[in-house]
N, C-alpha and C positions, 0 to 999 in steps of 0.2 A: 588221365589219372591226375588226383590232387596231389601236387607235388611236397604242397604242408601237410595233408596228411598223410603221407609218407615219411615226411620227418619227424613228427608227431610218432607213428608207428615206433620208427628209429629208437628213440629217444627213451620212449617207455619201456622198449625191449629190454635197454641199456640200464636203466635206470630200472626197473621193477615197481615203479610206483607211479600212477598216471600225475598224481598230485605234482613228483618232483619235477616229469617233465611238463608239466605247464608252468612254473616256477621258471626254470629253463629257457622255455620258449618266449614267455612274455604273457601268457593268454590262460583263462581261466581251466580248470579242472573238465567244466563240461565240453569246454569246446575241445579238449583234448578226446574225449571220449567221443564226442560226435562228431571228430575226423575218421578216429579209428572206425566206429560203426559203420561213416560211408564206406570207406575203404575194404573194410569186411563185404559189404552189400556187392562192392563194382567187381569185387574177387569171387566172390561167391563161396567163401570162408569163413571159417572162426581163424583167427591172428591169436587170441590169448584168451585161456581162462582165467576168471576173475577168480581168488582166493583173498582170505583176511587178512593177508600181506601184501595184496597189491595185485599186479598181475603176472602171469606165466605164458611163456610160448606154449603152442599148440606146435603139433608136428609140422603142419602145414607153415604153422609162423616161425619154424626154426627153419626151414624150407629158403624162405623168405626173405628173409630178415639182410644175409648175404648181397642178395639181388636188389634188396631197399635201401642197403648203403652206398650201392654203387650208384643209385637215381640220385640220391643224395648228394652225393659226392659229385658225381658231373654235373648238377643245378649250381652247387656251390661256382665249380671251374666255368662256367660259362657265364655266372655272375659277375666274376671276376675278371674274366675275359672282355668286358663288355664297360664296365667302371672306371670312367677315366682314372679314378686315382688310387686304381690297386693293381694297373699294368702297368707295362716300357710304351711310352711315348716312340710308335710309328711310325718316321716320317719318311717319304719316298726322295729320292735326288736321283740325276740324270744317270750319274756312274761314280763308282767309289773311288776315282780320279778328278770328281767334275770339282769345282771352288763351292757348289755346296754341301759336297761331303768333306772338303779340306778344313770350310767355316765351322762345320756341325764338329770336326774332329777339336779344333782347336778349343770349341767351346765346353765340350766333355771333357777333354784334360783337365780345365781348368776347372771343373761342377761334376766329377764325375759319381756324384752319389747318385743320382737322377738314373734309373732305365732307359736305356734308350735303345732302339731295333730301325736301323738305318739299312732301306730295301730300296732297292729299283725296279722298280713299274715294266720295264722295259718296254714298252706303249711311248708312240713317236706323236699319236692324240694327246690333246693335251684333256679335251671332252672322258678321256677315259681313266684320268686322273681324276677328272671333278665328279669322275662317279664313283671311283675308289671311293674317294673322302665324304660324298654323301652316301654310301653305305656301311658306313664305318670301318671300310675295310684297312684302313691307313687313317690315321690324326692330320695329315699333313701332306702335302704334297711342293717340292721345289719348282712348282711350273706356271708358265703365263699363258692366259686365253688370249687372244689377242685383239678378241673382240669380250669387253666385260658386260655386255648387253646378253649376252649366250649363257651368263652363269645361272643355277638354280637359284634361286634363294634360300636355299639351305646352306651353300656354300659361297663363300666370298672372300678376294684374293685381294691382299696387301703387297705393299715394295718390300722386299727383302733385303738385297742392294745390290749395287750394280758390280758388273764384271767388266773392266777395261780389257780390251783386247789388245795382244802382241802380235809381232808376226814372231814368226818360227822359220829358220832359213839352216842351211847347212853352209860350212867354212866357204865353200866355191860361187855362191849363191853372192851375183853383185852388191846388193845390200848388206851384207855379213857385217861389215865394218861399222854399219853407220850403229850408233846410241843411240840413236831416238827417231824417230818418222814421223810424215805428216801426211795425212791420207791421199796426197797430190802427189805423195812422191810412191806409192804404191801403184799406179796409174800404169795400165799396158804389161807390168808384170802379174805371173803367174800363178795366184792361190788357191790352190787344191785343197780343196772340202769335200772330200767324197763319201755318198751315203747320206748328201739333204733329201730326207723325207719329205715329199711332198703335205701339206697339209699343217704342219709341223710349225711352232713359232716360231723353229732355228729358218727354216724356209723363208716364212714371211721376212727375220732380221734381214738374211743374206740380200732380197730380191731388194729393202727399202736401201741396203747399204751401197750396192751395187749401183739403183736411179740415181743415188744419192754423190756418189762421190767419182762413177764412172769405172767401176774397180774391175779387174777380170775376172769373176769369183769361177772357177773350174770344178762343176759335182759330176764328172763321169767317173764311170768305175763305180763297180761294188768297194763296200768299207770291210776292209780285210783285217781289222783293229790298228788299235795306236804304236805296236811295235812294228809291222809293215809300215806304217806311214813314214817313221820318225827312219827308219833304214834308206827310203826311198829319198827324203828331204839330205840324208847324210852322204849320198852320192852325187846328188844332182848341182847343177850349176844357174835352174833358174826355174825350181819347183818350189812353194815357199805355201805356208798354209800361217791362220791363225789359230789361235789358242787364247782362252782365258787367263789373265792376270796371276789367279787364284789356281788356278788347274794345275794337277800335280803330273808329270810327265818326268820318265827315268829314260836313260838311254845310256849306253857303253860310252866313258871317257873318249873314244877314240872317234867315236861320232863328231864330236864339235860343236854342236849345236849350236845357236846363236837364239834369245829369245831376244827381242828389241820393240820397248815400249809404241806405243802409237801416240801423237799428241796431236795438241793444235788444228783439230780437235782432239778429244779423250773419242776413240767407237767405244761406247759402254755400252754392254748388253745386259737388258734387266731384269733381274732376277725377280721372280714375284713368288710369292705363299699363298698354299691353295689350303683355307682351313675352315672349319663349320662355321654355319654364322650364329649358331646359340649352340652352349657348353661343349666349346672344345677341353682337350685335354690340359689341366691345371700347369701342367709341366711346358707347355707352347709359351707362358708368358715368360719363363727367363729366357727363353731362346729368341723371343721376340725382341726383348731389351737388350740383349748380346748383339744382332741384327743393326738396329740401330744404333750402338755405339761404335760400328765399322767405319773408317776412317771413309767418305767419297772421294772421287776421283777428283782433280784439280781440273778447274776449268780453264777453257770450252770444252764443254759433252755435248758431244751426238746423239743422241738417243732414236729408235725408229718410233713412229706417230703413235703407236698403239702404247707406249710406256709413260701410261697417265700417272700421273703425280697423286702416289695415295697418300701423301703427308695429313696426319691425324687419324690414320686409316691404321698404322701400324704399331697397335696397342688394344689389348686384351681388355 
């Protein structure tokens, strides 16, 4: 069914005069009438008699008319739905705890005129985010392929920024004390990461961090969430996990926690942006200029091989 001539129909129903809804519409008088005509023919109806006034419903086009507003009406809503810049900007992050739902919050507070619909994918693929965003099903996605040779060419993923990593230790936990670390001195202790998805960027980080620096990375166990873990780290004396810089983590006073930066080198873990490569949504360029003006980490940074340097890549 022609969906202009349905609103055409609309329109004249509303109006009583074909003339006024072609005026309305943008398009001449006859083309208004030989919507309606087809329209008529695909129905197998008369919609209106013609009188010296204009036109009048038929029974059948009072019938109608209800059922023609509502085609109307949901053309509009799906147009809309589909228009960069008459919806909320979509974009997907790991968990509404992760540093890029923390970045994305700070940066709404401070812009928050802008829509914005902040989802998790919850897909440990990151292939299955680059097909969210090539189906327009999300604007945006917080995640890295780790091979960018894999991407569509519909979609292409810039630096977002990087996440320095902490460790996370409970009061009993030999380390507790110290202020600041160096990946040498994490060497032979214990961190519990449980729940690395095979397949996963966070995978690939752990396995390069691990050749890399000799670390004990521990992923046995099902991931039971963050308040199991952070209970388990507040008892123990030599259970110790990492966490992002950025990452928002709450825990009972009585816990103690200890976050303790990493240095010498910075482990940063890179954040990347998964976004169309022709008209993304208008609303992605303040967030991409927000992105970049994040302070980096002081160096030396680690980084694992796959976190190519998209400098001139991260701008709309």
């Amino acid at each position: 069914m022609d969906t202009e001539a349905v609103r055409s129909f609309v329109r004249a129903a509303e109006l009583g005069q074909l003339q006024h809804a072609a005026d309305e519409l943008g398009v001449t008088q006859q083309a208004v009438s030989k919507r309606i005509a087809t329209l008529e023919r695909a129905l197998d109806i008369r919609l209106f008699n013609r009188t010296a006034r204009g036109v009048e419903l038929t029974l059948d086009g009072q019938a109608f008319l209800p059922h023609a507003r509502n085609i109307v009406s949901s053309v509009d809503r799906a147009i809309t739905a589909i228009k960069p810049g008459s919806r909320a900007l979509r974009i997907d992050v790991l968990g509404l705890r992760s540093a890029q739902a923390v970045v994305l919050h700070d940066y709404w507070r401070a812009h928050p005129e802008p829509a914005l619909d902040v989802v998790t994918l919850r897909v440990n693929d990151p292939q299955a985010a680059v097909a969210a965003v090539r189906a327009g099903d999300i604007d945006a996605s917080f995640r890295s392929v780790t091979d960018p040779a894999t991407l569509p060419r519909e979609v292409r993923m810039i630096h977002a920024f990087d996440s320095p990593l902490e460790l996370l230790v409970g009061p009993r936990h030999p380390l507790a004390a110290a202020r600041s670390l160096t990946p040498a001195q994490l060497r032979k202790h214990r961190i519990w990461v449980p729940g690395i998805a095979p397949g996963s960027e966070w995978s690939d980080f752990y396995d390069q961090l691990v050749t890399e620096f000799d670390l004990r990375i521990d992923a046995a166990g099902p991931n039971f969430g963050n308040e199991v873990l952070l209970d388990i780290l507040a008892d123990s004396a030599d259970v110790a996990t990492l966490v992002g810089a950025r990452d928002r983590y709450l825990w009972p006073a009585n816990h103690d926690l200890r976050r303790i930066p990493i240095a010498n080198p910075v482990l940063a873990y890179p954040i990347s942006l998964l976004l169309p490569s022709a008209n993304p949504h208008p609303g992605l360029r303040a967030i991409i200029e927000h992105l970049a003006s994040l302070a980096p980490p002081a160096a030396p940074v680690w980084r694992p091989a796959w976190a190519v340097d998209y400098s001139g890549e991260g701008r709309l």
